[in-house]
Structure formats: C-alpha cells, structure tokens
PyMOL Python script that loads the backbone (N, CA, C, O; Angstrom):
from pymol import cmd

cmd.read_pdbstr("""\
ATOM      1  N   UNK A   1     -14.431  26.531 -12.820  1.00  0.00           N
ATOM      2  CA  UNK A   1     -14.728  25.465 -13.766  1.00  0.00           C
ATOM      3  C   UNK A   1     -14.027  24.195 -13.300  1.00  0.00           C
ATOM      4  O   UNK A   1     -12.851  24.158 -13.660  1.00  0.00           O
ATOM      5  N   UNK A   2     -14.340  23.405 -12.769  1.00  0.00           N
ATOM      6  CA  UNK A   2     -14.480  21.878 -12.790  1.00  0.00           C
ATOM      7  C   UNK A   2     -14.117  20.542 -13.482  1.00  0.00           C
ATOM      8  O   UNK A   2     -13.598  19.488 -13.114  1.00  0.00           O
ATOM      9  N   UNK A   3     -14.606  21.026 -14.630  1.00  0.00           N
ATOM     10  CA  UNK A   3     -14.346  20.547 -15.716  1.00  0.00           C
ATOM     11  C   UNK A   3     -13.165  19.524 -16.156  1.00  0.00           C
ATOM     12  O   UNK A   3     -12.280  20.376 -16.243  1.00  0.00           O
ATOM     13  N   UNK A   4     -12.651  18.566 -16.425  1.00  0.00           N
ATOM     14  CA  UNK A   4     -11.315  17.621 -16.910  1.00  0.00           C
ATOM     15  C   UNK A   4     -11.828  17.742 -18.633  1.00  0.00           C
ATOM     16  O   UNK A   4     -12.851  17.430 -19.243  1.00  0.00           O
ATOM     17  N   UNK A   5     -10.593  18.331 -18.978  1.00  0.00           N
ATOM     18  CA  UNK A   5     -10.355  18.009 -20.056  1.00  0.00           C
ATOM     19  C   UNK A   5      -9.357  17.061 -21.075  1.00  0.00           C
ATOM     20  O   UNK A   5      -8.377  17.470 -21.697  1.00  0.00           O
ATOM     21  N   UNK A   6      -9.957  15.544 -21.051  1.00  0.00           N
ATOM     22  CA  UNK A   6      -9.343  14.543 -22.104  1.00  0.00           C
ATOM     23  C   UNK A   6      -8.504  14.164 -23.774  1.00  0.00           C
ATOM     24  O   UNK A   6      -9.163  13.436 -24.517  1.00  0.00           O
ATOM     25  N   UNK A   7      -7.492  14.521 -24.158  1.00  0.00           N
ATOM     26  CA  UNK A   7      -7.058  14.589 -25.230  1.00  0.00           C
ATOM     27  C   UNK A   7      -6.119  13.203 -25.530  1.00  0.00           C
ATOM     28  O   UNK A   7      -5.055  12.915 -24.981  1.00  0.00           O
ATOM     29  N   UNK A   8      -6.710  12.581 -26.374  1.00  0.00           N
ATOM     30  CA  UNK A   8      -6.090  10.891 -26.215  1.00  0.00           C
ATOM     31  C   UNK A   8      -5.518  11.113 -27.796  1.00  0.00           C
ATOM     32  O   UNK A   8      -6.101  11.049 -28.879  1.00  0.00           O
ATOM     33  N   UNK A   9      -3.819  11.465 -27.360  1.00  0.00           N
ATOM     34  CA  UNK A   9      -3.229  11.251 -28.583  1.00  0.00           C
ATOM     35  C   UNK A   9      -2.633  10.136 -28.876  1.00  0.00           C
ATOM     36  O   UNK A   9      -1.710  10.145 -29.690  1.00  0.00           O
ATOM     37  N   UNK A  10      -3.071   8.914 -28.238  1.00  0.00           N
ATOM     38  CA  UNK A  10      -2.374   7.865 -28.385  1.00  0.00           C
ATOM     39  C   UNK A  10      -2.080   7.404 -29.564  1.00  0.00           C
ATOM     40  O   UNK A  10      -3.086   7.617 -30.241  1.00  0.00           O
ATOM     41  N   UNK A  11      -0.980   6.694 -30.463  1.00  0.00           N
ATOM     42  CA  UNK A  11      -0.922   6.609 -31.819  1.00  0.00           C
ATOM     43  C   UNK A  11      -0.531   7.475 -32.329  1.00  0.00           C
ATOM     44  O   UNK A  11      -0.195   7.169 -33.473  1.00  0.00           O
ATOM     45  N   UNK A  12      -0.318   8.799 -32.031  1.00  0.00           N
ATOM     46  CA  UNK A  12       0.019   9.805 -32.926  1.00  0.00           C
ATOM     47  C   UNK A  12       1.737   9.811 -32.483  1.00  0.00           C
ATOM     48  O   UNK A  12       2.392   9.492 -31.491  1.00  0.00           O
ATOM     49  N   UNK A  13       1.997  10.338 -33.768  1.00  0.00           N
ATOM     50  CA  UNK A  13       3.882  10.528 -33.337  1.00  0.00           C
ATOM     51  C   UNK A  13       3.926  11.807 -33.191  1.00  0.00           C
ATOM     52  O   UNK A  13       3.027  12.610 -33.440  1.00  0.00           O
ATOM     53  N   UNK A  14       5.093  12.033 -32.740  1.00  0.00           N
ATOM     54  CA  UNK A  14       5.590  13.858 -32.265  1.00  0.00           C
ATOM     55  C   UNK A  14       5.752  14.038 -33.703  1.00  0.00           C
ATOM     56  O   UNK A  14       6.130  13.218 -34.540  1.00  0.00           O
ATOM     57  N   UNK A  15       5.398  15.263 -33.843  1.00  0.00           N
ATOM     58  CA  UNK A  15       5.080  16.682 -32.558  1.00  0.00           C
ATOM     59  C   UNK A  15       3.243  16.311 -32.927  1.00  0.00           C
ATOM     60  O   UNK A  15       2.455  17.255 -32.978  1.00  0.00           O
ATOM     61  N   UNK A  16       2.917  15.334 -33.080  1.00  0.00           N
ATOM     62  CA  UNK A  16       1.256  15.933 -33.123  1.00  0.00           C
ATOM     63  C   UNK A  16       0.756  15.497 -31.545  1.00  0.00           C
ATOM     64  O   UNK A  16      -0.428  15.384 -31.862  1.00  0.00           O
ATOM     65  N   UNK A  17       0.757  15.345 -30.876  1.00  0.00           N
ATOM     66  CA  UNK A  17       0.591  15.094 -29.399  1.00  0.00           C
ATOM     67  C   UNK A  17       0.179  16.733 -29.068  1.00  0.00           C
ATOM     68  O   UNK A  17      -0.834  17.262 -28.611  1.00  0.00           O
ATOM     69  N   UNK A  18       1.400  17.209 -29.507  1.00  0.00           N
ATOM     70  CA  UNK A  18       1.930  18.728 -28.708  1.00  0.00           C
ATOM     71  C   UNK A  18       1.241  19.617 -29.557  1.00  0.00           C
ATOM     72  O   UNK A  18       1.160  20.756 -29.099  1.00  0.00           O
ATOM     73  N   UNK A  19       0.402  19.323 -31.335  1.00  0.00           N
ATOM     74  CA  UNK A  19      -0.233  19.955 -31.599  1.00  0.00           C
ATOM     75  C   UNK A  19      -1.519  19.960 -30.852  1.00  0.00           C
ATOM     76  O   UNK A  19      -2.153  20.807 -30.224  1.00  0.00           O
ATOM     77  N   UNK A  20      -1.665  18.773 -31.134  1.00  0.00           N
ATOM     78  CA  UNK A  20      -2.913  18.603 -30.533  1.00  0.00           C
ATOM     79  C   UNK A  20      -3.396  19.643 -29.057  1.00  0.00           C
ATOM     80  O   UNK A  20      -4.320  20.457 -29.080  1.00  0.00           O
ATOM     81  N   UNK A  21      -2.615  19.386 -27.994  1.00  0.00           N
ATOM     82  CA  UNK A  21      -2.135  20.261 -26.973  1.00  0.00           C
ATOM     83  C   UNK A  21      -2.294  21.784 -26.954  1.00  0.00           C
ATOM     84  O   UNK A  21      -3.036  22.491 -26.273  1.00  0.00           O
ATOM     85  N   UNK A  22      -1.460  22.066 -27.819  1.00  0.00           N
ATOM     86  CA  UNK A  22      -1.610  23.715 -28.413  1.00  0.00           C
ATOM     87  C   UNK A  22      -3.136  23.786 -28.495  1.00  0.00           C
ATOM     88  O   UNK A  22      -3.727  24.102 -27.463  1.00  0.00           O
ATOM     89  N   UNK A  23      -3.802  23.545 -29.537  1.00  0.00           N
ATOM     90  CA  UNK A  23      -4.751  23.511 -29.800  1.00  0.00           C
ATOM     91  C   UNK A  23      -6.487  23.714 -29.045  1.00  0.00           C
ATOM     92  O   UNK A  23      -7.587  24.057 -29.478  1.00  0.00           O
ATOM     93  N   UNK A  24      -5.992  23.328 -27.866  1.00  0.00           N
ATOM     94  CA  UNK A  24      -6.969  22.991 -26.597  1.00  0.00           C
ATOM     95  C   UNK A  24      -6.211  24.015 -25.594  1.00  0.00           C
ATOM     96  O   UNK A  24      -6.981  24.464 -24.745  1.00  0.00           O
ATOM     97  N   UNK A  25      -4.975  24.452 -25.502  1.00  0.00           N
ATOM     98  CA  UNK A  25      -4.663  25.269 -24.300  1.00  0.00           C
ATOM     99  C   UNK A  25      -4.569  26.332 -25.334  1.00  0.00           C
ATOM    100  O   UNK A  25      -4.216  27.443 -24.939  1.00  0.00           O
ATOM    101  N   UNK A  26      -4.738  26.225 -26.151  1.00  0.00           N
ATOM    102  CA  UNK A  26      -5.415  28.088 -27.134  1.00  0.00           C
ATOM    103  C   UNK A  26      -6.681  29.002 -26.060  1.00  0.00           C
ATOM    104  O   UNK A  26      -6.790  30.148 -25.625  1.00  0.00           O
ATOM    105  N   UNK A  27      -7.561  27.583 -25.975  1.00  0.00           N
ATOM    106  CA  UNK A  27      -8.848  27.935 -26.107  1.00  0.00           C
ATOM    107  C   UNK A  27      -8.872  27.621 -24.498  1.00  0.00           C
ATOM    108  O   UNK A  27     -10.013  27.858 -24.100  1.00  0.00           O
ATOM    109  N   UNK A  28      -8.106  27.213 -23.523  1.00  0.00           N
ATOM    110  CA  UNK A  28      -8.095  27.507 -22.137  1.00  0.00           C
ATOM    111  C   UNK A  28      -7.224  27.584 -21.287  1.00  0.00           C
ATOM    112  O   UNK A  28      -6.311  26.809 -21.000  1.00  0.00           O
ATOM    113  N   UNK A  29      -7.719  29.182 -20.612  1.00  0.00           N
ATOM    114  CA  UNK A  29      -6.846  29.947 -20.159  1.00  0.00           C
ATOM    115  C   UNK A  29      -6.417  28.757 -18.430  1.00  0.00           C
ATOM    116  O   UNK A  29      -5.261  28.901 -18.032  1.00  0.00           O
ATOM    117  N   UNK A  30      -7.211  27.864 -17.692  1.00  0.00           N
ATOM    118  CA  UNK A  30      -7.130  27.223 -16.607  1.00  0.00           C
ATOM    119  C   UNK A  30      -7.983  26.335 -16.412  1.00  0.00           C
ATOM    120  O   UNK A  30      -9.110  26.461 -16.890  1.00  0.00           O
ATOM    121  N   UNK A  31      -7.696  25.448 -15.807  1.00  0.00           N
ATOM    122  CA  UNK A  31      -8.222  24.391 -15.552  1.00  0.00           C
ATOM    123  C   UNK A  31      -7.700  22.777 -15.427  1.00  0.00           C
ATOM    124  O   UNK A  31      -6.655  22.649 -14.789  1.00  0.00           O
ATOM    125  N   UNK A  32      -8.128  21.900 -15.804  1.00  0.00           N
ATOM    126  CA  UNK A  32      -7.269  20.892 -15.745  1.00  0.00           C
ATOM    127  C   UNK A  32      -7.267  19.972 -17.040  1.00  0.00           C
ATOM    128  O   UNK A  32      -8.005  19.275 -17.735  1.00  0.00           O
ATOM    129  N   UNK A  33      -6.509  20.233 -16.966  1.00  0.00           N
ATOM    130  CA  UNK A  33      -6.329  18.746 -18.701  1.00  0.00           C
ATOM    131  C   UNK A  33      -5.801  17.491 -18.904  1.00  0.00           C
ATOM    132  O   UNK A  33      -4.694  17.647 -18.388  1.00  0.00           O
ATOM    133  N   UNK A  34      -5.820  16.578 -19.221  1.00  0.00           N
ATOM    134  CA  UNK A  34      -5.292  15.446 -19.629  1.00  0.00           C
ATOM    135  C   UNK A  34      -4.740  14.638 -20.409  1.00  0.00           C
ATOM    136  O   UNK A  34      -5.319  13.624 -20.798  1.00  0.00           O
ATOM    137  N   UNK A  35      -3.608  14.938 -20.739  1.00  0.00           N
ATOM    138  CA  UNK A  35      -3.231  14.220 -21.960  1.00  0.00           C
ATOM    139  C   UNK A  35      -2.751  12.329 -22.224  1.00  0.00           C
ATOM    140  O   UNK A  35      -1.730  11.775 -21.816  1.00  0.00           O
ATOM    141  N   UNK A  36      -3.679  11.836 -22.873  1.00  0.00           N
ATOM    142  CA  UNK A  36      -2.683  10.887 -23.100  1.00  0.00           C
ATOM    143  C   UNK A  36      -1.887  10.543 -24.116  1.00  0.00           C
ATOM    144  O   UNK A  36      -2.344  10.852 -25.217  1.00  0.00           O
ATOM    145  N   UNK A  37      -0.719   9.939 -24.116  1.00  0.00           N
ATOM    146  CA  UNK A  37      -0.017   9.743 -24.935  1.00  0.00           C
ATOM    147  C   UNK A  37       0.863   8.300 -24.619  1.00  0.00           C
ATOM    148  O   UNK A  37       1.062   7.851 -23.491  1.00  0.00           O
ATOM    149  N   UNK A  38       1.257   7.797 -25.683  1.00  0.00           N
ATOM    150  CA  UNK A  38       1.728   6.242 -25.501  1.00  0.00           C
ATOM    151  C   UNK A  38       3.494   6.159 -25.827  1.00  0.00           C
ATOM    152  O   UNK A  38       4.145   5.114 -25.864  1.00  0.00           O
ATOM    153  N   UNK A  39       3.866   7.130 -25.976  1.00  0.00           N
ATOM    154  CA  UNK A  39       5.624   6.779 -26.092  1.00  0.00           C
ATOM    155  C   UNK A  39       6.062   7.998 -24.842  1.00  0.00           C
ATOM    156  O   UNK A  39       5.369   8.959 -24.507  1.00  0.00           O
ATOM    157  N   UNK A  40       7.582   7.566 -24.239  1.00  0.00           N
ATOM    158  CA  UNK A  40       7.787   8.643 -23.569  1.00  0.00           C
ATOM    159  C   UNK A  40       8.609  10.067 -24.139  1.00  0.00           C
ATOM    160  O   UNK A  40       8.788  11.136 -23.555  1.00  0.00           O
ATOM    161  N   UNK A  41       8.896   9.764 -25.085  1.00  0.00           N
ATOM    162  CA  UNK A  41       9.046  11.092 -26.266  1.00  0.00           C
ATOM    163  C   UNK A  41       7.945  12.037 -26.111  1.00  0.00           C
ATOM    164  O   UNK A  41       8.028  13.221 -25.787  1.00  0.00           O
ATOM    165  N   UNK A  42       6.619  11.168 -26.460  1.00  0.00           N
ATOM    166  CA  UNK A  42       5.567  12.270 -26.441  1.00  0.00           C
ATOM    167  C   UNK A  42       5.120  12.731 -24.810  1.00  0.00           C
ATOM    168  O   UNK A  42       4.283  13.625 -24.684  1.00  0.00           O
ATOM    169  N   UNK A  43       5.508  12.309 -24.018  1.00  0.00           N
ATOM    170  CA  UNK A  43       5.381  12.373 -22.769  1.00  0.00           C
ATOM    171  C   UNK A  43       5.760  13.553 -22.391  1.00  0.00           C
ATOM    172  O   UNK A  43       5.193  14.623 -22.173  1.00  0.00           O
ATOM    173  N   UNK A  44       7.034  13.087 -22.346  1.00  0.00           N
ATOM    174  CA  UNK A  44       8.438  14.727 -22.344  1.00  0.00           C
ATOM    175  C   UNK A  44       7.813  15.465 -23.042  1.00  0.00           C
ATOM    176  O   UNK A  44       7.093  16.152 -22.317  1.00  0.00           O
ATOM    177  N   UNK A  45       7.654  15.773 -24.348  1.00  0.00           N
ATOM    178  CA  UNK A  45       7.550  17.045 -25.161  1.00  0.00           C
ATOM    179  C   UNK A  45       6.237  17.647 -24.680  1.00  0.00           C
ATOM    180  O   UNK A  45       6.225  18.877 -24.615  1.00  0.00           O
ATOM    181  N   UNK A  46       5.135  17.002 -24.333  1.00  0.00           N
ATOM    182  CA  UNK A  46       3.937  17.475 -24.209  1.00  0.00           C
ATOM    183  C   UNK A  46       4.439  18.143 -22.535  1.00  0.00           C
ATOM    184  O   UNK A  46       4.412  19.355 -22.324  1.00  0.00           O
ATOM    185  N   UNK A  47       4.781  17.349 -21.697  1.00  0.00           N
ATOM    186  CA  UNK A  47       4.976  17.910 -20.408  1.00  0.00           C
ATOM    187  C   UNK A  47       5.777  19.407 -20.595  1.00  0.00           C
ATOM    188  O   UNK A  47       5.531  20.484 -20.052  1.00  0.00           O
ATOM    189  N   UNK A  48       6.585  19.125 -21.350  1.00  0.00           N
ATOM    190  CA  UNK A  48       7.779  20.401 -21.744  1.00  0.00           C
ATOM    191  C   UNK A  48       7.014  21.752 -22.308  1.00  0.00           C
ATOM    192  O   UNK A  48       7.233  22.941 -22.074  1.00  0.00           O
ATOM    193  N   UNK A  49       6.101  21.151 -23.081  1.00  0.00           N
ATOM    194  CA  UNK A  49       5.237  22.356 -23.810  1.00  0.00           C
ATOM    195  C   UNK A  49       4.556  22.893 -22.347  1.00  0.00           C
ATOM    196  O   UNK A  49       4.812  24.018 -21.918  1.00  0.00           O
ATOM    197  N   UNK A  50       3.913  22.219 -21.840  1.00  0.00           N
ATOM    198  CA  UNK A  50       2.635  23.038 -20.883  1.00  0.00           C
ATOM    199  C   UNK A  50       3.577  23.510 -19.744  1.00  0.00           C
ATOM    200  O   UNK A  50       3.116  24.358 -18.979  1.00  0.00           O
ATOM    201  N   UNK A  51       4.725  23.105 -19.558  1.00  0.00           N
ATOM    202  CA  UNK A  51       5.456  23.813 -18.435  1.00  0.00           C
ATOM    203  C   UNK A  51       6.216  25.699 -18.661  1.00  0.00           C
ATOM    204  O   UNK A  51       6.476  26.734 -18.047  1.00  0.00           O
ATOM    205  N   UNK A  52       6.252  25.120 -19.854  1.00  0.00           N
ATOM    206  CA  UNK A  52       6.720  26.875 -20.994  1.00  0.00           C
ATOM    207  C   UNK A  52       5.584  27.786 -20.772  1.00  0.00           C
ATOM    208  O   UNK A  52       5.734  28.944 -20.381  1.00  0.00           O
ATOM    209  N   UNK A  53       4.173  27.115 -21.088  1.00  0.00           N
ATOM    210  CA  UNK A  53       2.944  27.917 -21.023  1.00  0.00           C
ATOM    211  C   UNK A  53       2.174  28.257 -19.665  1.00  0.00           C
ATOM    212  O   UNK A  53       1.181  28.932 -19.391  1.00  0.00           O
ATOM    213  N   UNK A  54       3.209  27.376 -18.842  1.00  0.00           N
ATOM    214  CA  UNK A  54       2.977  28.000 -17.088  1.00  0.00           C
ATOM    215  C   UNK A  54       2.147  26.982 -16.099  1.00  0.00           C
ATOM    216  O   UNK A  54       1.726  27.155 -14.955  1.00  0.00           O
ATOM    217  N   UNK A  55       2.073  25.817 -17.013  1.00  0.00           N
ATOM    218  CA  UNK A  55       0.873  24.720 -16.490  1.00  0.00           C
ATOM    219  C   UNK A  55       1.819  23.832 -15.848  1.00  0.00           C
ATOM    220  O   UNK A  55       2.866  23.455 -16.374  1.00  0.00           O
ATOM    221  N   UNK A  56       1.321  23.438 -14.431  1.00  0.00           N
ATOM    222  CA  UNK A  56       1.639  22.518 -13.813  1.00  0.00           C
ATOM    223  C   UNK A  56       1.729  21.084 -14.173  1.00  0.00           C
ATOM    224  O   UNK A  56       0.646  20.499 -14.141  1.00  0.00           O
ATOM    225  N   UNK A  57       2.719  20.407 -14.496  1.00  0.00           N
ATOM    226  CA  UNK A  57       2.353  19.077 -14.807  1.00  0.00           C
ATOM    227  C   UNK A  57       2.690  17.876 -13.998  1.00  0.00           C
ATOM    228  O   UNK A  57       3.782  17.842 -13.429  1.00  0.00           O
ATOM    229  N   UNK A  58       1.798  16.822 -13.886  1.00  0.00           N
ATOM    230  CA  UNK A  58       1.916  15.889 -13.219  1.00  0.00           C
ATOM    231  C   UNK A  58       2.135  14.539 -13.992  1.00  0.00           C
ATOM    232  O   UNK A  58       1.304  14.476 -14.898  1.00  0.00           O
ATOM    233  N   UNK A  59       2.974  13.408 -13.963  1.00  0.00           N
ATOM    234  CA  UNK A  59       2.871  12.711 -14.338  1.00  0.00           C
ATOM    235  C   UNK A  59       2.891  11.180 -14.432  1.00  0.00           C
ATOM    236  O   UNK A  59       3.843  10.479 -14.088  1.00  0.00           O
ATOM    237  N   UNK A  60       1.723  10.743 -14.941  1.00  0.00           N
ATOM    238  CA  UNK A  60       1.377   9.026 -14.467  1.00  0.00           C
ATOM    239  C   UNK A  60       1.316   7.996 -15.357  1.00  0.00           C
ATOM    240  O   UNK A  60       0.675   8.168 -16.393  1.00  0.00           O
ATOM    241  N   UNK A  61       1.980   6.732 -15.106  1.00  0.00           N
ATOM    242  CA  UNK A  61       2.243   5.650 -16.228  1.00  0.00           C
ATOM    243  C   UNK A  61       0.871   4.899 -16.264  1.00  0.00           C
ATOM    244  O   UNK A  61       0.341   4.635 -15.185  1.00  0.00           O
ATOM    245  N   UNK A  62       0.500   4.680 -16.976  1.00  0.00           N
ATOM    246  CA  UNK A  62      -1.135   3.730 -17.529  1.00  0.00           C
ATOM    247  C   UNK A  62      -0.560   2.549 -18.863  1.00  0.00           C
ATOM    248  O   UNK A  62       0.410   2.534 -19.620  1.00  0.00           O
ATOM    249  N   UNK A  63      -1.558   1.790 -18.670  1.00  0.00           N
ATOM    250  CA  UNK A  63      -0.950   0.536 -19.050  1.00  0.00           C
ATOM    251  C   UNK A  63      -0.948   1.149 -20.793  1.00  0.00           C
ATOM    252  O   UNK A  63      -1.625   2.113 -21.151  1.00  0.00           O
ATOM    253  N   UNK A  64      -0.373   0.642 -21.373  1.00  0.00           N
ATOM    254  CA  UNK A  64      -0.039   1.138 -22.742  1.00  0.00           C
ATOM    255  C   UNK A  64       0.601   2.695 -22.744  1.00  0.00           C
ATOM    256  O   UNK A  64       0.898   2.904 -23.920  1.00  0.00           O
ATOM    257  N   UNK A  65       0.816   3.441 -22.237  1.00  0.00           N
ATOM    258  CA  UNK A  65       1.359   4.644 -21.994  1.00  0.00           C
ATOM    259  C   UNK A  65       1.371   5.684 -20.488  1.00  0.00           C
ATOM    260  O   UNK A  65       1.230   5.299 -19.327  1.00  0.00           O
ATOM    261  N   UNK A  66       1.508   6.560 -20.803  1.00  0.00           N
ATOM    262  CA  UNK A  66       1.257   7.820 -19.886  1.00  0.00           C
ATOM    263  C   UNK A  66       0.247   8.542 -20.070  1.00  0.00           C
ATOM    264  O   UNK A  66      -0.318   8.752 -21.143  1.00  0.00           O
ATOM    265  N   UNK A  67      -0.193   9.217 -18.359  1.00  0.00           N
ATOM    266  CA  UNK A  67      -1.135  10.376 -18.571  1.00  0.00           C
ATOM    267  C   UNK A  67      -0.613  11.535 -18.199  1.00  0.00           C
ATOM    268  O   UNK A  67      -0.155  11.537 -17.056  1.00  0.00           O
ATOM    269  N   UNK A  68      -0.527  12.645 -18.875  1.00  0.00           N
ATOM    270  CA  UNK A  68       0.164  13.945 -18.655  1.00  0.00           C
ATOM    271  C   UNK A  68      -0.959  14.494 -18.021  1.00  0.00           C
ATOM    272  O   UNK A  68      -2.058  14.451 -18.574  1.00  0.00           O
ATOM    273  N   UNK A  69      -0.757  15.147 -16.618  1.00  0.00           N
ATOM    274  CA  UNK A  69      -1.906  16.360 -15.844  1.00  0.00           C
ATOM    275  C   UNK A  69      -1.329  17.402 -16.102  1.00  0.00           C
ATOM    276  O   UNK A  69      -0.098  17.422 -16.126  1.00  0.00           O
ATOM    277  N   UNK A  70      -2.097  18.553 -16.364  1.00  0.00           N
ATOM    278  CA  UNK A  70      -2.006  19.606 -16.464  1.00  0.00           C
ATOM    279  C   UNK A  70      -2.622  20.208 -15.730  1.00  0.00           C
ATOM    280  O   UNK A  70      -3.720  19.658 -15.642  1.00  0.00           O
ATOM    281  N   UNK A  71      -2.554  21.331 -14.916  1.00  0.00           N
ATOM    282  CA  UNK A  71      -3.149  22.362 -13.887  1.00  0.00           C
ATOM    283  C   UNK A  71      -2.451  23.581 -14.069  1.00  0.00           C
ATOM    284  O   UNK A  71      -1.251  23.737 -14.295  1.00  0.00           O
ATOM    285  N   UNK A  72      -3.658  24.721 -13.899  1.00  0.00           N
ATOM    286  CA  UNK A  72      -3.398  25.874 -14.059  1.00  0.00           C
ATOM    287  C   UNK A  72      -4.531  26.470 -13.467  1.00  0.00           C
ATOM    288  O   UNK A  72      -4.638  27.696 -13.433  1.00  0.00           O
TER     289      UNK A  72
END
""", "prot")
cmd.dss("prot")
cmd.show_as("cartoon", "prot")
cmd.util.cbc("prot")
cmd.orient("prot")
C-alpha cells in the first residue's frame, strides 16, 4: 500500500493531536502517515506516541508548524 495518510491537527491542543493519531494508527497496521501539527509540544508528543507503537518518525518544520512522518 502506497498510500500517504494526512491528519491536519493544526489548532488542536494536546493531547488531541495524539488522539487524533491513535485513532488512525488503530486502523493501520503500516504504511506512511502524516501528521500535522502547529506547536512543538504537539510535535514531541505525537512523535513520542508513534515511536512507543514502533513507527519510525521523521521530522520537518513547515511554515506555521511541523510535519510528523511516520513509517512502518
């Protein structure tokens, strides 16, 4: 699967970033995901979550925030 999967929590405060997150890596076991998020609080925590759940994360600054990669 191919596939990028986009989750733009921008605006949201912690922990809903990382719900949000949960939520979508429930429902996939690999692949690649994307999170964005606009403070580096939510940055960290979201990176922190998918690294617990075994997902590779990569991470890149975009104008108004960050993009969290995820790979698995």
């Amino acid at each position: 699967m191919n596939d990028v999967i986009t989750i733009d929590t921008s605006g949201l405060s912690c922990p809903q970033p990382v719900i949000e997150l949960k939520k979508v890596l429930d429902k996939t076991p690999s692949g690649r995901v994307e999170v964005l998020v606009d403070t580096a609080t939510s940055r960290n925590n979201v990176a922190r979550f998918a690294g617990d759940k075994g997902w590779k994360t990569t991470l890149e600054e975009r104008d108004g925030g960050y993009k969290v990669i995820l790979e698995k």
